[in-house]
C-alpha positions as CSV (number, residue, x, y, z in Angstrom):
1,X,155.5,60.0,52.5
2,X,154.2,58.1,49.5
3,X,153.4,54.6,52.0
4,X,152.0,57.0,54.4
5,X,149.5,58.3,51.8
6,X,148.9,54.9,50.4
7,X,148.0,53.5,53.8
8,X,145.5,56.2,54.2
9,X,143.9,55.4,51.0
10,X,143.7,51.8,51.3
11,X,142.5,52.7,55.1
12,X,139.5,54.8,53.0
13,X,138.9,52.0,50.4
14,X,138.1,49.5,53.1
15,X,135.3,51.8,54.2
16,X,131.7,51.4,52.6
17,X,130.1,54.3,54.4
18,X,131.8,57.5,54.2
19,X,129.9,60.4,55.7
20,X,128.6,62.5,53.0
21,X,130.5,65.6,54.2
22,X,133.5,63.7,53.8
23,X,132.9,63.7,49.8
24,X,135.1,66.3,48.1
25,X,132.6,66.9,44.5
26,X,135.4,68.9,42.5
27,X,133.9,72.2,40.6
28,X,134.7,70.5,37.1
29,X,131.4,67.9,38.3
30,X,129.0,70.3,38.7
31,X,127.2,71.5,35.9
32,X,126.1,74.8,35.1
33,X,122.6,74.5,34.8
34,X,120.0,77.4,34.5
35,X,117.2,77.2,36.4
36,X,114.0,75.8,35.1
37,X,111.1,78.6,34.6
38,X,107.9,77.9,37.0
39,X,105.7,76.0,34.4
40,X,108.7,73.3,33.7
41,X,108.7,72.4,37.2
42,X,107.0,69.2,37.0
43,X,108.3,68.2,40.8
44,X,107.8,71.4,42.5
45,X,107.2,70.6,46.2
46,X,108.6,67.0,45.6
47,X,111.5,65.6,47.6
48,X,113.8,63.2,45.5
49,X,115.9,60.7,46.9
50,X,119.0,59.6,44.9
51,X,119.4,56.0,45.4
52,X,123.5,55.0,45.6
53,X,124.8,55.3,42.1
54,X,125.7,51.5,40.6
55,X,127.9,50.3,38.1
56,X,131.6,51.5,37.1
57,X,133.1,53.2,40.0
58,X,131.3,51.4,42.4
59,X,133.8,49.4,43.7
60,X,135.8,51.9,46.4
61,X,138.9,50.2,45.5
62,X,138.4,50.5,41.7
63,X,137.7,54.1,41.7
64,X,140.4,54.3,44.3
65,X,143.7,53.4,41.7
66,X,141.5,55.2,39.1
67,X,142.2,58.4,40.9
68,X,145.9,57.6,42.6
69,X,147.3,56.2,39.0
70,X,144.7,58.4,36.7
71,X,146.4,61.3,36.4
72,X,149.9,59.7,35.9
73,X,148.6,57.1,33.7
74,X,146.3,57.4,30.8
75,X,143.9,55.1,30.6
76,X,142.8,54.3,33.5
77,X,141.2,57.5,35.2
78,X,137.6,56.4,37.2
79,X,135.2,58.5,39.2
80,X,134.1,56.8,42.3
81,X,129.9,56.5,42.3
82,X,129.9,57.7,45.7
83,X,131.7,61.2,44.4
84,X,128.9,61.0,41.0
85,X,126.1,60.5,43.6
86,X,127.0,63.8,45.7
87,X,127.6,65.6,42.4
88,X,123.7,64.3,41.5
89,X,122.2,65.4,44.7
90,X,124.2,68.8,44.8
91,X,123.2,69.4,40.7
92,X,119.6,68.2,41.3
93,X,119.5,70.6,44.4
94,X,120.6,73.4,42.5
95,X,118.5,73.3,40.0
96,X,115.3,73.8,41.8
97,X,113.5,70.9,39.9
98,X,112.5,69.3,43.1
99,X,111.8,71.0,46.5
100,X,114.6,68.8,48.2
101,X,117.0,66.1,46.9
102,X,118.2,64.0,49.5
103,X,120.0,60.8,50.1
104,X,117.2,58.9,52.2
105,X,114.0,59.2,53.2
106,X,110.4,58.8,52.2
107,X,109.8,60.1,48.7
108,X,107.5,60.1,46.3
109,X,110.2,60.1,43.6
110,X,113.4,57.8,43.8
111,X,116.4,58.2,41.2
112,X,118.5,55.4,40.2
113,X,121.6,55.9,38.1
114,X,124.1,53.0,36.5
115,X,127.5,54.1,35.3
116,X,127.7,51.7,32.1
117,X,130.6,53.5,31.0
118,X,133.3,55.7,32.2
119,X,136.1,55.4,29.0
120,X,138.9,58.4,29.1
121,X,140.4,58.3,25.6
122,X,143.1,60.5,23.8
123,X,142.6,63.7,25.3
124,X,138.9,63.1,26.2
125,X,136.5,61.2,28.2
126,X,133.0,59.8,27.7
127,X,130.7,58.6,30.5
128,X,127.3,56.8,29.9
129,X,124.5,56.5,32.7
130,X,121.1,54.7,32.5
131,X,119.0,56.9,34.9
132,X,115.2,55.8,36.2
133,X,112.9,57.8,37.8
134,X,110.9,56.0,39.7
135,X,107.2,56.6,41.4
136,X,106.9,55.0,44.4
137,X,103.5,55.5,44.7
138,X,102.6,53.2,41.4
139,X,105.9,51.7,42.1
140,X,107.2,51.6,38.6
141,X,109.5,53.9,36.9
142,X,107.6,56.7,34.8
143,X,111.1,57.8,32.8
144,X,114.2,56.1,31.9
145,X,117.2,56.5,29.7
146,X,120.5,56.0,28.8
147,X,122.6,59.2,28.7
148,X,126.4,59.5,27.2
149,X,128.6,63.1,27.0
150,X,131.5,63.5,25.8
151,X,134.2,66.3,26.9
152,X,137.6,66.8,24.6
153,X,140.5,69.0,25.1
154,X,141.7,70.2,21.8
155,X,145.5,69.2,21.5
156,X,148.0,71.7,23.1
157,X,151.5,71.5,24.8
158,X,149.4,71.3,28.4
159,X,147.3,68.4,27.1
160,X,150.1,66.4,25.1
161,X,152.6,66.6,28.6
162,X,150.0,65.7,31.3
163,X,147.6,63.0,29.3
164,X,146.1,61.5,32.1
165,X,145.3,64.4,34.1
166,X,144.0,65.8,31.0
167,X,142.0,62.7,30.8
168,X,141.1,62.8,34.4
169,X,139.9,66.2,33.8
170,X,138.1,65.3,30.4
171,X,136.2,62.4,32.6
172,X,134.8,64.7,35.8
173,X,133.8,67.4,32.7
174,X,132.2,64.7,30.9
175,X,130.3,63.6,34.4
176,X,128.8,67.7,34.4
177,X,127.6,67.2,31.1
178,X,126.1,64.1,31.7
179,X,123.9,65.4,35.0
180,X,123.4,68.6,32.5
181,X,121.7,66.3,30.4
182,X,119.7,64.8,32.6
183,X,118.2,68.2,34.4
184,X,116.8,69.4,31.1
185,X,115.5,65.8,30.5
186,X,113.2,65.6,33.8
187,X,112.7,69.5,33.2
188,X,111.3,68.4,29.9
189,X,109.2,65.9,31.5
190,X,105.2,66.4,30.3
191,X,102.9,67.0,33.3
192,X,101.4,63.8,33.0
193,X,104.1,61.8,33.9
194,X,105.1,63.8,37.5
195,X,101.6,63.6,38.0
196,X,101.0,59.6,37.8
């Protein structure tokens, strides 16, 4: 059973495109994000397309025995970009900044995210992504920034027995706080900048 599994997941780390349906975004990604009132909604109308997210967790196979030996071994938990990508689009979606987010397409507004960091320690996690938002229309970037959370369990008999599920956890928590971040940073854009 285990080689059968193992096949199948170095049959899905070969792949490079993997239909978007196909992406399983678990709940503890997704921020919960209030939506924006009408006069912060800089992009209203706007479609957004996030670019493929870069950086740690790019690599299929990296994020691959991130998730097959994260949870059994501390220390090495890593979300796949792919997985942060849908969990950006499906965020972004949700919080009615933009009219659409997509994936592709012509778009005034492009989104490009780096994963500098993805480090699960001691019964936490902290990820760090530089984010740009560029215009294509002046084709420069009109807002960029590097953006770190942090999620921590406090110590209990669940935490101390399963450390790197509780890491693994910490790390897809600290991934919603990171896109939660980001929302009320565009939100918080001035006018003038959506409007270059």
């Amino acid at each position: 059973m285990r080689f059968a599994a193992l096949l199948v997941a170095l049959i899905v780390a070969g792949c490079t495109d993997v239909p978007p349906q196909m992406i399983y975004v678990p709940p503890d990604m997704l921020p919960k994000v209030a939506k924006p009132s009408q006069n912060q909604a800089h992009f209203a109308g706007q479609t957004l397309v996030v670019a493929p997210v870069t950086g740690v967790g790019e690599s299929s196979a990296q994020a691959l025995s991130g998730a097959l030996l994260g949870p059994s071994v501390p220390g090495t938990s890593v979300i796949w970009a792919t997985t942060f990508r849908e969990a950006l689009i499906e965020s972004l979606q949700d919080s009615t900044l933009f009219a659409n987010v997509s994936r592709a397409g012509a778009s005034r507004y492009v989104l490009r995210a780096e994963m500098l960091q993805q480090t699960p320690t001691g019964y936490g996690a902290t990820v760090t992504v530089r984010y740009a938002l560029n215009d294509t229309q002046s084709g420069r970037d009109i807002w960029s920034e590097d953006i770190a959370a942090t999620y921590s369990f406090p110590l209990n008999p669940a935490t101390f027995l399963a450390p790197g599920q509780t890491q693994y956890v910490a790390l897809m928590r600290a991934c919603a706080k990171n896109i939660e971040l980001l929302i009320a940073k565009l939100a918080a854009l001035p006018d003038v900048a959506a409007a270059q």
